[in-house]
N, C-alpha and C positions, 0 to 999 in steps of 0.2 A: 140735020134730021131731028125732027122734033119726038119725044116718047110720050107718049098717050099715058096719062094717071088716072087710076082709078080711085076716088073714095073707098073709104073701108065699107060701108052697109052696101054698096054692089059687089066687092069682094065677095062680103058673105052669101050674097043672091047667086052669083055666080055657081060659087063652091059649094053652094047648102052647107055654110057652116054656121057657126054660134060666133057673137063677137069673141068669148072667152077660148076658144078655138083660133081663131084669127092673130090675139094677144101671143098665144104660147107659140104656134108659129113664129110669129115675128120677134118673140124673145128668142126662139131656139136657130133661127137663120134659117129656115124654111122657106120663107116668103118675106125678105126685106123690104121694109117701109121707106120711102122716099122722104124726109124730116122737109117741113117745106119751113121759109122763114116765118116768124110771128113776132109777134109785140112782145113776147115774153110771158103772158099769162097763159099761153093755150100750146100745145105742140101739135102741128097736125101732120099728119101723114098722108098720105096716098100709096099706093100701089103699081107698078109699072104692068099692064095690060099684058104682058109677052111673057112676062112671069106669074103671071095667076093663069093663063091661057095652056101653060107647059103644064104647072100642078092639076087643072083641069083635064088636061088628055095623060097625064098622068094615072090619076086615079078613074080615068075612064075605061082604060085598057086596063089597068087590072083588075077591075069589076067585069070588062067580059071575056078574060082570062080566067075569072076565078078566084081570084087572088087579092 
């Protein structure tokens, strides 16, 4: 079963958030980064779709709860 990654600037489109928002999630275990291989100069990241998709109806339902 293959999982679907998302770059981080659709993250943010997603979630309407800020990249510096996205950062503190992903320091704080919020939304962990998928660390993909590189050459060594660059670290990249992604996103697993099923986990921004959860934070997304997350904060869905408590925007029309109220809350």
């Amino acid at each position: 079963m293959s999982v679907e990654l998302l770059r981080p600037k659709r993250v943010m489109e997603i979630l309407d958030i800020s990249r510096t928002t996205l950062h503190r999630w992903a320091q704080s275990g919020r939304l962990k980064p998928v660390l993909l291989p590189t050459d060594g100069s660059r670290q990249f990241r992604r996103y697993r779709r099923e986990d921004v998709m959860r934070i997304a109806e997350v904060d869905d339902a408590s925007e029309s709860t109220g809350g």
